[in-house]
Each structure stands twice: as structure tokens, then as C-alpha cells.
PyMOL CGO cylinders between C-alpha atoms (Angstrom):
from pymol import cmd
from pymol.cgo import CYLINDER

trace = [
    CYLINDER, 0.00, 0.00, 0.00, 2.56, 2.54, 0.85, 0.3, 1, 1, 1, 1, 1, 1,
    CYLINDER, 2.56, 2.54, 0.85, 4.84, 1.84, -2.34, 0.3, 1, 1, 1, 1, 1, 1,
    CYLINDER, 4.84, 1.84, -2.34, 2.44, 2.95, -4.50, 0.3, 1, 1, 1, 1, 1, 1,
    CYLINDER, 2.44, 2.95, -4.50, 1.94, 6.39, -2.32, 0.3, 1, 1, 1, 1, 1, 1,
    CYLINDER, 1.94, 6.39, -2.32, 5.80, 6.88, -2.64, 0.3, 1, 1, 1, 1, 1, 1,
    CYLINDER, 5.80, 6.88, -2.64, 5.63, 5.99, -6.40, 0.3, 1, 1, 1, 1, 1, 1,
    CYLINDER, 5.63, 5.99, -6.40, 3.03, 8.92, -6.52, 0.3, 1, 1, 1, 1, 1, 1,
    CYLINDER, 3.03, 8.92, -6.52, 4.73, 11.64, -3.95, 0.3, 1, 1, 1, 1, 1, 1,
    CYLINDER, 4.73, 11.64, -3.95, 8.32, 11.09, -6.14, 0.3, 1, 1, 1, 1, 1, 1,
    CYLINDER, 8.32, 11.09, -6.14, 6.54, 11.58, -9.21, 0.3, 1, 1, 1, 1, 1, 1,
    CYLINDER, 6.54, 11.58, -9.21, 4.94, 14.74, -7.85, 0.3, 1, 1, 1, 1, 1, 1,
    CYLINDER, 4.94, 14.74, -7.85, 8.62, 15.86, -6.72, 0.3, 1, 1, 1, 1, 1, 1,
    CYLINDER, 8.62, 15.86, -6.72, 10.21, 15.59, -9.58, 0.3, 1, 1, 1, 1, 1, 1,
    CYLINDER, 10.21, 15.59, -9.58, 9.25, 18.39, -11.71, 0.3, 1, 1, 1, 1, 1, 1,
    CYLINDER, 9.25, 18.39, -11.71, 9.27, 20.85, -8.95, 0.3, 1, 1, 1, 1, 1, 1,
    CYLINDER, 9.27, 20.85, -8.95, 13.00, 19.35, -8.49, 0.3, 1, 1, 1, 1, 1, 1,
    CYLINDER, 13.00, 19.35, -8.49, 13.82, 19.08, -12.16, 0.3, 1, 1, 1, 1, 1, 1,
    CYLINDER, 13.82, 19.08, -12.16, 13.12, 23.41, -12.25, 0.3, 1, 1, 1, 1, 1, 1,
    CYLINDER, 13.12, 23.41, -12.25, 15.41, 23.85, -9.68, 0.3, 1, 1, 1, 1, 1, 1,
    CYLINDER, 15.41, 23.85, -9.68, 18.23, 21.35, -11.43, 0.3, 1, 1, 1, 1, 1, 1,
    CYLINDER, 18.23, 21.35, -11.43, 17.88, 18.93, -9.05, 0.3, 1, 1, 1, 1, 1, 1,
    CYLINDER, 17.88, 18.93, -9.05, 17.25, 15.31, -8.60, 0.3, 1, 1, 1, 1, 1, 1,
    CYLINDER, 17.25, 15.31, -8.60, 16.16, 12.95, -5.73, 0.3, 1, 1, 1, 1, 1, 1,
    CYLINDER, 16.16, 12.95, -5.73, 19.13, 12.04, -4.61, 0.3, 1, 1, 1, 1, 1, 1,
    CYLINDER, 19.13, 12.04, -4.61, 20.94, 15.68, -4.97, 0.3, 1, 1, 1, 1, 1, 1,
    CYLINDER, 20.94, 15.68, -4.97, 18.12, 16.81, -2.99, 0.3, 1, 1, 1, 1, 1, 1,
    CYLINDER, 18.12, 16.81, -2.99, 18.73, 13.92, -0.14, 0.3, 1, 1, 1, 1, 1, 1,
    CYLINDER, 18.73, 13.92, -0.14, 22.08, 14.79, -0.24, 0.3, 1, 1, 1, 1, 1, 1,
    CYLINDER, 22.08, 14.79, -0.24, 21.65, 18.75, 0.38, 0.3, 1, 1, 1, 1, 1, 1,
    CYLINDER, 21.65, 18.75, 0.38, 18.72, 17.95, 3.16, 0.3, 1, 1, 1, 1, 1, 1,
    CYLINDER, 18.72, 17.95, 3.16, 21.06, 15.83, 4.99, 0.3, 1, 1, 1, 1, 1, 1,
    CYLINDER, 21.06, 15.83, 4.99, 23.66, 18.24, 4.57, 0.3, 1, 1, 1, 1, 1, 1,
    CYLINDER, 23.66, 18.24, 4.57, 21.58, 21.08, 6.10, 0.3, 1, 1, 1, 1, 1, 1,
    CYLINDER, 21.58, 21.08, 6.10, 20.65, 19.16, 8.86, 0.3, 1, 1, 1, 1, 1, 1,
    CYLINDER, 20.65, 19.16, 8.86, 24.19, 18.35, 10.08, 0.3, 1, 1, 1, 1, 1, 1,
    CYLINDER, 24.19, 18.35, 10.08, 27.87, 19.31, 10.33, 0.3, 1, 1, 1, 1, 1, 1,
    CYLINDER, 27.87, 19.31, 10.33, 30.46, 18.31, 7.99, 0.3, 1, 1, 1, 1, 1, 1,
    CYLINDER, 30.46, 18.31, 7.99, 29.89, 14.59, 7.08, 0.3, 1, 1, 1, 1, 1, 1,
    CYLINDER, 29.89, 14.59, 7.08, 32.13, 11.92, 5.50, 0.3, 1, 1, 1, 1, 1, 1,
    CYLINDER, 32.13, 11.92, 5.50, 31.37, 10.53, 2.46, 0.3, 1, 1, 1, 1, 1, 1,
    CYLINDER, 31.37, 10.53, 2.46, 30.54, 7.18, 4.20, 0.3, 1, 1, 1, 1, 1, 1,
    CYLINDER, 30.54, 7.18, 4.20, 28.15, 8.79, 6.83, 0.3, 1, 1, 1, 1, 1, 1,
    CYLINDER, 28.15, 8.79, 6.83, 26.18, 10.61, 4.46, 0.3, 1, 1, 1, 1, 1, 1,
    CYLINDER, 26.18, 10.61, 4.46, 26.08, 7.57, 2.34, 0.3, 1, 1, 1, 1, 1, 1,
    CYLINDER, 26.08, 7.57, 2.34, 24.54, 5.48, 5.66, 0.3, 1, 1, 1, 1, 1, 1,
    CYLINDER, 24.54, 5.48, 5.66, 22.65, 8.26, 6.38, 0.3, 1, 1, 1, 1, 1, 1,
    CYLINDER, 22.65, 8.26, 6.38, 20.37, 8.54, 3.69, 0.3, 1, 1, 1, 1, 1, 1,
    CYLINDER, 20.37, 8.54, 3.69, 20.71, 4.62, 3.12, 0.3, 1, 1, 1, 1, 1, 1,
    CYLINDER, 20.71, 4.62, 3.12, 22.76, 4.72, 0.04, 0.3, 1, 1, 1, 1, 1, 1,
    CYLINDER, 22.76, 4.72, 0.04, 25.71, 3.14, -1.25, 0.3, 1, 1, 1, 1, 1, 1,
    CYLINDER, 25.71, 3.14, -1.25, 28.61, 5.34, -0.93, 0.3, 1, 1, 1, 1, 1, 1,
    CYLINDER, 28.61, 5.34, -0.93, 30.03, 4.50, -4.15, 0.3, 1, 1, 1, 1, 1, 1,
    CYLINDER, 30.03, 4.50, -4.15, 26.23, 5.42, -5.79, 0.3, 1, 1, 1, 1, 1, 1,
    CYLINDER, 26.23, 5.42, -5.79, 26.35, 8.88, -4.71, 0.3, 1, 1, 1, 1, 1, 1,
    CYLINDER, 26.35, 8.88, -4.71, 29.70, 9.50, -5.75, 0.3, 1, 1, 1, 1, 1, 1,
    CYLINDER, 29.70, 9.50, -5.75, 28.58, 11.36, -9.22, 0.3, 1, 1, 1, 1, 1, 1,
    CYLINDER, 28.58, 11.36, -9.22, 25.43, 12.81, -7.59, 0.3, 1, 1, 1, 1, 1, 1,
    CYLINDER, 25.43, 12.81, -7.59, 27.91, 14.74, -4.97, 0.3, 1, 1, 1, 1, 1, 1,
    CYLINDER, 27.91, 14.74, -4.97, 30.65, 15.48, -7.85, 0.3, 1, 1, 1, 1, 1, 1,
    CYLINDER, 30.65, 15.48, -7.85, 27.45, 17.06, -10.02, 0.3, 1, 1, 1, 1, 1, 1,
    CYLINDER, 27.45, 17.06, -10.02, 26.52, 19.24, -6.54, 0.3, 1, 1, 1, 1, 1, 1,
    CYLINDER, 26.52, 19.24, -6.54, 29.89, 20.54, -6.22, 0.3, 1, 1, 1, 1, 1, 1,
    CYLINDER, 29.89, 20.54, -6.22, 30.27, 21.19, -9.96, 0.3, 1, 1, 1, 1, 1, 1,
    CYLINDER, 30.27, 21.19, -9.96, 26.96, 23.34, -9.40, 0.3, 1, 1, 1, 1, 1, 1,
    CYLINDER, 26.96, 23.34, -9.40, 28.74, 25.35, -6.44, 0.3, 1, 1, 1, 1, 1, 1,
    CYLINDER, 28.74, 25.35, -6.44, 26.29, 23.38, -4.02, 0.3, 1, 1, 1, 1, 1, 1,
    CYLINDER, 26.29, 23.38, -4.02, 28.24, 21.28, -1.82, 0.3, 1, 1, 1, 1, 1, 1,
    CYLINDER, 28.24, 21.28, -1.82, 32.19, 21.48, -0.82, 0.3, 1, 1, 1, 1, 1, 1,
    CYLINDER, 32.19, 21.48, -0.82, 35.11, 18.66, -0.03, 0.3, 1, 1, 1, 1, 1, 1,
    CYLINDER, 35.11, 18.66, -0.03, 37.47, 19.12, 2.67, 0.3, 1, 1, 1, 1, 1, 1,
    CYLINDER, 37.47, 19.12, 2.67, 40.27, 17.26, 3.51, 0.3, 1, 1, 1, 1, 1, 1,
    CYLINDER, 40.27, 17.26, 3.51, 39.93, 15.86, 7.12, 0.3, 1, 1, 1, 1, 1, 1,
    CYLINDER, 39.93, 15.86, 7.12, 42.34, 17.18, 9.23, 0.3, 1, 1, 1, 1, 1, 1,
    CYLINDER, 42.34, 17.18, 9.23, 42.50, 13.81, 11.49, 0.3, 1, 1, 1, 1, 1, 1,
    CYLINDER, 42.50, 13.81, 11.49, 42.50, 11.78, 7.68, 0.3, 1, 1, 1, 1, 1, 1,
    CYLINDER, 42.50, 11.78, 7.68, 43.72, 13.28, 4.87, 0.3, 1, 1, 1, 1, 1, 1,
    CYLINDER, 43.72, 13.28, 4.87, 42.39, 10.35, 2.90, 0.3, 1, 1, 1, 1, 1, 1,
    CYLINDER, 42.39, 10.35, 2.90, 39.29, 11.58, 3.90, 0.3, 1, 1, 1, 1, 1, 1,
    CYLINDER, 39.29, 11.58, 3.90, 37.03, 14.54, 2.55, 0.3, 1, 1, 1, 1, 1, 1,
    CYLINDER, 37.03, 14.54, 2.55, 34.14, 15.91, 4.96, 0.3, 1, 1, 1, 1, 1, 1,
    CYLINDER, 34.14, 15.91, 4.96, 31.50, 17.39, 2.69, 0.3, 1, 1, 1, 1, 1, 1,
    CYLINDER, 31.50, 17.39, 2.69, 29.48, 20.68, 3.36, 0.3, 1, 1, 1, 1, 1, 1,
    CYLINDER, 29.48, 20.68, 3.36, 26.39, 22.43, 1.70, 0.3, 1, 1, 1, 1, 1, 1,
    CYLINDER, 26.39, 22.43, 1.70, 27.28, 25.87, 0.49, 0.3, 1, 1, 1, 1, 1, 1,
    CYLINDER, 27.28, 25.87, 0.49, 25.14, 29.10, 0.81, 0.3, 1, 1, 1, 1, 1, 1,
    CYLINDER, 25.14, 29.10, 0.81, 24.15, 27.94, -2.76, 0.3, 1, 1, 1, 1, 1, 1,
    CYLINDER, 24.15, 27.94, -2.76, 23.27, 25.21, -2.07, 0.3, 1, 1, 1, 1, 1, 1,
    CYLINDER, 23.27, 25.21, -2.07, 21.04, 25.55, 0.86, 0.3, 1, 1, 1, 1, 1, 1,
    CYLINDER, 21.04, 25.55, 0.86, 19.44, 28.32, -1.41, 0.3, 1, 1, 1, 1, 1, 1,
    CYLINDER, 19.44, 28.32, -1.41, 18.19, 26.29, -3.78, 0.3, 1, 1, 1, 1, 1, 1,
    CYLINDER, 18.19, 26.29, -3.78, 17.33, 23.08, -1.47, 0.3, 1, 1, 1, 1, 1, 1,
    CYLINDER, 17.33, 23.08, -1.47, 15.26, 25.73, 0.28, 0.3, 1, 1, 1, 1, 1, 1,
    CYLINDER, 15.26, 25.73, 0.28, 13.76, 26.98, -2.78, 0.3, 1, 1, 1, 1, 1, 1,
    CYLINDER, 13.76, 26.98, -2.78, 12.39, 23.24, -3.45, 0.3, 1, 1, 1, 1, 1, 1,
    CYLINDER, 12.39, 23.24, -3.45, 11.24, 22.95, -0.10, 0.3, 1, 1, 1, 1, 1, 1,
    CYLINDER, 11.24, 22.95, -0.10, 8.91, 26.00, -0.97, 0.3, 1, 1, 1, 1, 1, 1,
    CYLINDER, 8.91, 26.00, -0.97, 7.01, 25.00, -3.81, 0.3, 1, 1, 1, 1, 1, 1,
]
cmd.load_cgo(trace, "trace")
């Protein structure tokens, strides 16, 4: 029963996301984002229950856009914590009020 509802709501998204350049995931991403600190690659990928190598060209097509940033980890430079940029939490906000 609720698949179908989620088929539905997503379908009603994506056009309102689609204006705004965005898609499901890229708007996951920015949400999650907003909502915390900076966030490893890893965490972000757990947190919105994706696989961290999926998301890797949904977060290189944000920060292409100017909507999220990579930092090295000072405690691991292998390691880059990701942020949403002022741009970014412009536009995620902009989908959020349509």
C-alpha cells in the first residue's frame, strides 16, 4: 500500500526538483547536509541509506553546481568531509517552498 503512495509523492517531486536542477538524490544529499555538520562521504552515504560509491557522481554534479564542498579531514587526509554551500542551501530551500 505505501509503495504505490511513494511511487506517486516522487513523481509529484520531480518536476518541482527538475526546475530547480535537481534530482532525488541531490536533494537527499543537500537535506542531509543542512541538517548536520560536515559529514564523510561514508556517513552521508549510511545516512540517507545509500551506497557510498552510488552517490559519488550525484555529490561530484553538486559541487560542480557550487552546491556542496570537499574538505580534507584534518585527522585523515584520505578523507574529505563534505558541506552544503550558501548555494546550495538556497536552492534546497527553494524546493522545499514550492
Amino acid at each position: 500500500m505505501l509503495a504505490p503512495l511513494m511511487r506517486e509523492l516522487l513523481a509529484a517531486e520531480e518536476p518541482v526538483l527538475a526546475e530547480h536542477g535537481l534530482t532525488m538524490w541531490g536533494y537527499a544529499v543537500l537535506s542531509t547536509l543542512d541538517r548536520t555538520a560536515f559529514r564523510t562521504q561514508a556517513a552521508l552515504a549510511e545516512a540517507i541509506n545509500a551506497d557510498k560509491t552510488r552517490i559519488i557522481r550525484t555529490l561530484d554534479e553538486l559541487q560542480d553546481d557550487g552546491y556542496l564542498e570537499r574538505r580534507p579531514d584534518p585527522d585523515d587526509r584520505r578523507v574529505r568531509l563534505l558541506a552544503i554551500t550558501d548555494k546550495g542551501r538556497e536552492v534546497k530551500n527553494a524546493v522545499q517552498a514550492q
